[in-house]
N, CA, C and O atoms as a GROMACS GRO file, in nm:
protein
  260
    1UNK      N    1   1.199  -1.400  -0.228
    1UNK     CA    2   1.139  -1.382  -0.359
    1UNK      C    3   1.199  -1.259  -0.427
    1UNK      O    4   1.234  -1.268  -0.545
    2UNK      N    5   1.211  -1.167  -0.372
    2UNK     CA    6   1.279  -1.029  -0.420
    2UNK      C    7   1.418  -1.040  -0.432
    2UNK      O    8   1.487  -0.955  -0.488
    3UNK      N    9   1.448  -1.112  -0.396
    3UNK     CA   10   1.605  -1.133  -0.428
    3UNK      C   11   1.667  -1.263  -0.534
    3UNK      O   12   1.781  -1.276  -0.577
    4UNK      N   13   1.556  -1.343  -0.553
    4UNK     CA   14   1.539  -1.405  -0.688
    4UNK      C   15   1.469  -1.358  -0.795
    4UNK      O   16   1.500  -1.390  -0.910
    5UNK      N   17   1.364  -1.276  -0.767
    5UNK     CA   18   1.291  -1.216  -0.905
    5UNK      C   19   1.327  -1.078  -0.870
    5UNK      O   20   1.230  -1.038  -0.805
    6UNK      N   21   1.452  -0.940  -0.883
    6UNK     CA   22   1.393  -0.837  -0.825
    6UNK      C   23   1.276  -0.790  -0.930
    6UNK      O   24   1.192  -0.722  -0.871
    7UNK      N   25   1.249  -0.805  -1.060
    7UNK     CA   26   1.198  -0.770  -1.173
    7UNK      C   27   1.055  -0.785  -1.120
    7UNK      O   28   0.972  -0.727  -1.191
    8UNK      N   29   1.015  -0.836  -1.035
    8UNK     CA   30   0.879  -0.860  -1.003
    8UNK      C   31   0.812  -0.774  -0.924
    8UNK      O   32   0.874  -0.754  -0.820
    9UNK      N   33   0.687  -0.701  -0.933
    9UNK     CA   34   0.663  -0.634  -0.806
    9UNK      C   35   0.600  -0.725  -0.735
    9UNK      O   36   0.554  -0.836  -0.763
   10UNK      N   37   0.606  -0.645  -0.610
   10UNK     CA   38   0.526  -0.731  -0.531
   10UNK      C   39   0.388  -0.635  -0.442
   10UNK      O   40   0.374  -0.518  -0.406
   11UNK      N   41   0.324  -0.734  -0.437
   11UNK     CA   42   0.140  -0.643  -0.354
   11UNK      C   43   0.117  -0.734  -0.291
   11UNK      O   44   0.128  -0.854  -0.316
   12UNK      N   45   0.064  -0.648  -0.154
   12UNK     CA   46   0.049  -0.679  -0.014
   12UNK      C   47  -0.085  -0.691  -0.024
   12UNK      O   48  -0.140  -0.628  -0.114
   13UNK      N   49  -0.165  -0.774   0.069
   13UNK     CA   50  -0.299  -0.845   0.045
   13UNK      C   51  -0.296  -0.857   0.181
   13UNK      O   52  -0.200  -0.902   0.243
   14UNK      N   53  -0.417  -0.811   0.238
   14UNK     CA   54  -0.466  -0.873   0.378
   14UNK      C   55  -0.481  -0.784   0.491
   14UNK      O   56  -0.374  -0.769   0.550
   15UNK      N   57  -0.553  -0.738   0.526
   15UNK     CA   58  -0.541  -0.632   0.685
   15UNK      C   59  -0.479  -0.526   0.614
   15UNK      O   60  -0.420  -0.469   0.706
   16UNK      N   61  -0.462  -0.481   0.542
   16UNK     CA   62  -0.429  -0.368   0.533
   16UNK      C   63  -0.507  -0.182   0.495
   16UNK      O   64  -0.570  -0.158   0.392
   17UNK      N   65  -0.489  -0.117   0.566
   17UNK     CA   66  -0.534  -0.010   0.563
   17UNK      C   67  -0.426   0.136   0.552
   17UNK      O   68  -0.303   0.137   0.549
   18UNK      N   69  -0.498   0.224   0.550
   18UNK     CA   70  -0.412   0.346   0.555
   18UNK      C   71  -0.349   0.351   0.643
   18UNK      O   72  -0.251   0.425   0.641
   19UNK      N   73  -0.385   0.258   0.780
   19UNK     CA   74  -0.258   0.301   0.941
   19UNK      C   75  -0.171   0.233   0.930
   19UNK      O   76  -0.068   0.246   0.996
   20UNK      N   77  -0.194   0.137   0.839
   20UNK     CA   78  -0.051   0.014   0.854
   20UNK      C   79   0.004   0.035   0.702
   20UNK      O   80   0.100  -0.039   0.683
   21UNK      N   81  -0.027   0.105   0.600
   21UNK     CA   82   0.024   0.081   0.410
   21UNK      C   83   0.109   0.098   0.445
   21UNK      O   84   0.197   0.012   0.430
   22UNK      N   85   0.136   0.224   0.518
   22UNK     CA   86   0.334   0.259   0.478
   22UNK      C   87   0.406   0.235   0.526
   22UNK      O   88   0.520   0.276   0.507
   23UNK      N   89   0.362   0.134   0.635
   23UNK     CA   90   0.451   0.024   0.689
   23UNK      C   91   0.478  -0.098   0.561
   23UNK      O   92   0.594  -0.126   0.533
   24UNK      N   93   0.396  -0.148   0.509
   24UNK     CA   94   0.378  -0.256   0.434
   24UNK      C   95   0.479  -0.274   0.302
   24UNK      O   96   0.539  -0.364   0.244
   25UNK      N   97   0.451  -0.089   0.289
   25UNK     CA   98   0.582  -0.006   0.185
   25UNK      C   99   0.713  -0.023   0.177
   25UNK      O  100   0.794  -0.051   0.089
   26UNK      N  101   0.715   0.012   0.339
   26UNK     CA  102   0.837   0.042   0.394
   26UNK      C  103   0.915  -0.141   0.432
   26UNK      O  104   1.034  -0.170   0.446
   27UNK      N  105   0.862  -0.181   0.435
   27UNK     CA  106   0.909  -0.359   0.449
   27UNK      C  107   0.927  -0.403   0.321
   27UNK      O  108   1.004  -0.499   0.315
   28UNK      N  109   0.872  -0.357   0.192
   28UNK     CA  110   0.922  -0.370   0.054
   28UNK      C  111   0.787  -0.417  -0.036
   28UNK      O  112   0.800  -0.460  -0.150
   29UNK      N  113   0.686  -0.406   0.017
   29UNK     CA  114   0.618  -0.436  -0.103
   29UNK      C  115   0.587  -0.249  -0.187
   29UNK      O  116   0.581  -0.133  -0.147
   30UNK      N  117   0.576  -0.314  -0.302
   30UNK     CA  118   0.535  -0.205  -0.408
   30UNK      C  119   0.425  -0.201  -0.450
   30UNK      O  120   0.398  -0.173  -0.566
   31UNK      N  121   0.306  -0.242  -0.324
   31UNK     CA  122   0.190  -0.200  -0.405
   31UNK      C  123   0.073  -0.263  -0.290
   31UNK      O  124   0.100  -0.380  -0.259
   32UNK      N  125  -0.049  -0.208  -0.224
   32UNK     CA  126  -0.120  -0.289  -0.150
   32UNK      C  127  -0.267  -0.300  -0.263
   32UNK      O  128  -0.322  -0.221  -0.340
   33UNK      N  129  -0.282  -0.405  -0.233
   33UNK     CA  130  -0.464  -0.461  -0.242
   33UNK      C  131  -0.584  -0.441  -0.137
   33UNK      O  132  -0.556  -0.478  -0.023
   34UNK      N  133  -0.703  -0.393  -0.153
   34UNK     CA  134  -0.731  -0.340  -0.006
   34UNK      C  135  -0.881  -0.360  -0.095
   34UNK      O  136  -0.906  -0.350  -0.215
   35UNK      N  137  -0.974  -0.396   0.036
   35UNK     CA  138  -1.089  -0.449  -0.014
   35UNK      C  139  -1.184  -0.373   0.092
   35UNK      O  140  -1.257  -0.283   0.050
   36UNK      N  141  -1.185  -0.415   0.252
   36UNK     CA  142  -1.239  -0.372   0.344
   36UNK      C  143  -1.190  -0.239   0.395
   36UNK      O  144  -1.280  -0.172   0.447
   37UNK      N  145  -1.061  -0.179   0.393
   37UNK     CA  146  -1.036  -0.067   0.413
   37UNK      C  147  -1.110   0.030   0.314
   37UNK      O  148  -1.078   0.147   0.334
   38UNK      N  149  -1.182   0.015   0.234
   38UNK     CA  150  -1.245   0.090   0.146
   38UNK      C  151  -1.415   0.048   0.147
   38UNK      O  152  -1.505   0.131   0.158
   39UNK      N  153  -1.426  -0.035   0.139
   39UNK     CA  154  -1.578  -0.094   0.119
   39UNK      C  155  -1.637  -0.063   0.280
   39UNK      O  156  -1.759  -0.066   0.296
   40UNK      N  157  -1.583  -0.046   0.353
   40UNK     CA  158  -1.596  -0.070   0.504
   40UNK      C  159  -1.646   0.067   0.538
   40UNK      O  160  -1.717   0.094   0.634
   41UNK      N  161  -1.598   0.157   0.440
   41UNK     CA  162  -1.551   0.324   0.534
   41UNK      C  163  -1.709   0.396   0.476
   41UNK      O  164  -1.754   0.341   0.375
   42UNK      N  165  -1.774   0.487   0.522
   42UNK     CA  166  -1.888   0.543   0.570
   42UNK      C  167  -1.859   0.679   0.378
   42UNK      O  168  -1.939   0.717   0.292
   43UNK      N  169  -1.709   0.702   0.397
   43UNK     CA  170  -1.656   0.776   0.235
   43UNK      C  171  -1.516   0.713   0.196
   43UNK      O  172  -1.398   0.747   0.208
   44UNK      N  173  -1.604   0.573   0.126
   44UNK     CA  174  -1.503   0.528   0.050
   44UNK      C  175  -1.397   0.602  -0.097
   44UNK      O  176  -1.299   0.557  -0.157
   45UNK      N  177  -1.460   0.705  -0.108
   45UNK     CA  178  -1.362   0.764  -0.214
   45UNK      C  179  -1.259   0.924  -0.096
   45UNK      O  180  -1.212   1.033  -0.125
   46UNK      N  181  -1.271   0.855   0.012
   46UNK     CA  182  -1.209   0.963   0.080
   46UNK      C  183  -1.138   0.851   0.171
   46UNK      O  184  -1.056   0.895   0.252
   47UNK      N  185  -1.157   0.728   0.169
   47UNK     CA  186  -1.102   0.638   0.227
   47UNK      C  187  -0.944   0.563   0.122
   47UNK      O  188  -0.842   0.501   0.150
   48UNK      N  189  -0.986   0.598   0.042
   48UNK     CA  190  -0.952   0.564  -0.123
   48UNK      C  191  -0.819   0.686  -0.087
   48UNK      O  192  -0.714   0.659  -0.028
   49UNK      N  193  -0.847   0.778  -0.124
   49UNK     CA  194  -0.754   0.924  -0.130
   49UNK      C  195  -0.637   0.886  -0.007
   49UNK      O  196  -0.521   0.846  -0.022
   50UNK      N  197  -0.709   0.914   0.112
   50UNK     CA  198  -0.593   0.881   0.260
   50UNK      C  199  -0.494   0.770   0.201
   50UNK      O  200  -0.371   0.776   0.212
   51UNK      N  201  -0.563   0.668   0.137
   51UNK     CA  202  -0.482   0.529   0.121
   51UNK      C  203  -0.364   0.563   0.052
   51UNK      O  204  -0.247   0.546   0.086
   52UNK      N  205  -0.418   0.622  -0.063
   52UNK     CA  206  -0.322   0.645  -0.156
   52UNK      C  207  -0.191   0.746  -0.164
   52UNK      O  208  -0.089   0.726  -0.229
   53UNK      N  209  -0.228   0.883  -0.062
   53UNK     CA  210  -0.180   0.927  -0.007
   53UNK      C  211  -0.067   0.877   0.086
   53UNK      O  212   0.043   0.931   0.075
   54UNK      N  213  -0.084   0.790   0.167
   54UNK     CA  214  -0.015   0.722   0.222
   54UNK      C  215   0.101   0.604   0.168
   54UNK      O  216   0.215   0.583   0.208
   55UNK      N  217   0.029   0.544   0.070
   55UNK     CA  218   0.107   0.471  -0.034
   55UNK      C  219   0.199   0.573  -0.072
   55UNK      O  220   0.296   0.600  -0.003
   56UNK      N  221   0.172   0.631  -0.180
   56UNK     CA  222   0.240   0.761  -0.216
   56UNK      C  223   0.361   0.805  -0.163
   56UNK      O  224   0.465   0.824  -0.226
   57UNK      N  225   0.338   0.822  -0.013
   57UNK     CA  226   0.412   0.935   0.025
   57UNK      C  227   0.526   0.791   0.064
   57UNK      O  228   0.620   0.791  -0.015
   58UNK      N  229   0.533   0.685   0.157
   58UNK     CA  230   0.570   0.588   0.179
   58UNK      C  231   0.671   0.526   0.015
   58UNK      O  232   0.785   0.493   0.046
   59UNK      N  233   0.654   0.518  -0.066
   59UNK     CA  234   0.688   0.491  -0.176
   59UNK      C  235   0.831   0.601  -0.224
   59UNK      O  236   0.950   0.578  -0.248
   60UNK      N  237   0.749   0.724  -0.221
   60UNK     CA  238   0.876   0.844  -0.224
   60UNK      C  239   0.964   0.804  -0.128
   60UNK      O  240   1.073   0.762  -0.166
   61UNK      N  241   0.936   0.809   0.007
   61UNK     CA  242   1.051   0.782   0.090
   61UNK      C  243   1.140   0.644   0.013
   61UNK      O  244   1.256   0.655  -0.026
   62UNK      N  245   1.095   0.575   0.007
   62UNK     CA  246   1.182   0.446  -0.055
   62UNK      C  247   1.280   0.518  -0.197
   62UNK      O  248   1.384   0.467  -0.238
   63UNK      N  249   1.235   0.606  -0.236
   63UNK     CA  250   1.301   0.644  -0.375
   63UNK      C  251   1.215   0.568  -0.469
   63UNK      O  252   1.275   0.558  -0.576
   64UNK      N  253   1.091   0.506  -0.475
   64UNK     CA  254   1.009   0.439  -0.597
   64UNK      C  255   0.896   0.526  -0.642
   64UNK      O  256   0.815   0.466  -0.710
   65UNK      N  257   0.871   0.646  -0.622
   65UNK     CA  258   0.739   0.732  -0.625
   65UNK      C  259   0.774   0.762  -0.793
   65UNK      O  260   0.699   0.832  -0.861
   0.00000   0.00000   0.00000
């Protein structure tokens, strides 16, 4: 798909959390969807932060931050 559309981003859907995003990153998607990694956590706006953090930092490494 990325090599027929690169113009497209792409977001990762499914199992995903802050231990696995910047893996998810790092395999090429540009963006996760996350439902239970957040709704799940005891401080979802601190569950929220780690995530993004992680996205983030995962993203820079690629050169897309």
């Amino acid at each position: 798909f990325r090599r027929r559309f690169p113009e497209f981003p792409l977001c990762a859907i499914a199992g995903i959390d802050a231990g696995n995003a910047g893996e998810v990153i790092a395999a090429g998607a540009d963006g996760v969807a996350v439902i239970s990694a957040l709704s799940l956590k005891d401080d979802p706006r601190a569950a929220a932060r780690q995530l993004r953090g992680v996205v983030d930092d995962a993203l820079a490494q690629r050169g897309r931050a």
